[in-house]
C-alpha positions, 0 to 999 in steps of 0.5 A: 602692419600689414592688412593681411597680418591683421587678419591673421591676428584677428583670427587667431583672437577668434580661435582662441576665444571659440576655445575657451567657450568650447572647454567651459561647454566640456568640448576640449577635443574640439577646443584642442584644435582651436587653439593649435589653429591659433598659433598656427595663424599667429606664427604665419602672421609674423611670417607675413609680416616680417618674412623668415627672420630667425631668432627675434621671439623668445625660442618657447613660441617655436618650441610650442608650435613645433610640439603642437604641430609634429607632435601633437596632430594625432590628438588634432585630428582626434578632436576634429575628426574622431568620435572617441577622444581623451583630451581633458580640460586642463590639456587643453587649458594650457594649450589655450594659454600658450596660444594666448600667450603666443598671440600676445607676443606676437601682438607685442613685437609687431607693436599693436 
C-alpha cells in the first residue's frame, strides 16, 4: 500500500473515532462533519491507491458519499460553521456507521 494511502486511512480512522466521542459528548453537529471527513479521506485513498477504477466496491459506498457530499453539505457546514444546528444523535450515528463501514471496505479491497 501506498505511504500516502495509509495516511489517508489513518485519517479517516481518526475522524471517525473523534465522531464517536463528539456524539457521546451531545456535539453531533460537529460529529456530522467528522464523519463526512471520513469518507471523503477514505474514497481519495482508494483513488490514490488505485486510480479512478469503476465498479470494483459495492455501488452503496458511492451512493453514500455522493448523498453526503451533494446532498448533505448544508447540514456540513451547518455543524462546522453554524451556531444553531438541527442534527440529532441518531443522524449522525448512522452517518458515523457508514463511514466505519465505508473504512472497512476500503481496508478490506486494499488487503490491510
Amino acid at each position: 500500500m501506498k505511504d500516502h494511502t495509509r495516511q489517508l486511512l489513518e485519517k479517516a480512522v481518526d475522524s471517525i473515532e473523534v465522531a464517536k466521542i463528539l456524539v457521546h459528548h451531545g456535539k453531533s453537529d460537529v460529529a456530522w462533519g467528522q464523519a463526512y471527513y471520513a469518507m471523503f479521506n477514505v474514497a481519495e485513498a482508494l483513488l490514490n491507491e488505485k486510480g479512478l477504477k469503476t465498479k470494483e466496491r459495492d455501488a452503496k459506498f458511492h451512493r453514500w458519499l455522493y448523498h453526503r457530499m451533494m446532498h448533505t453539505i448544508d447540514k456540513r457546514l451547518a455543524g462546522d460553521f453554524g451556531v444553531e444546528t438541527d442534527i440529532e444523535r441518531n443522524v449522525s450515528t448512522h452517518m458515523i456507521n457508514q463511514a466505519r463501514e465505508f473504512l472497512e471496505g476500503a481496508q478490506e479491497y486494499l488487503g490491510k
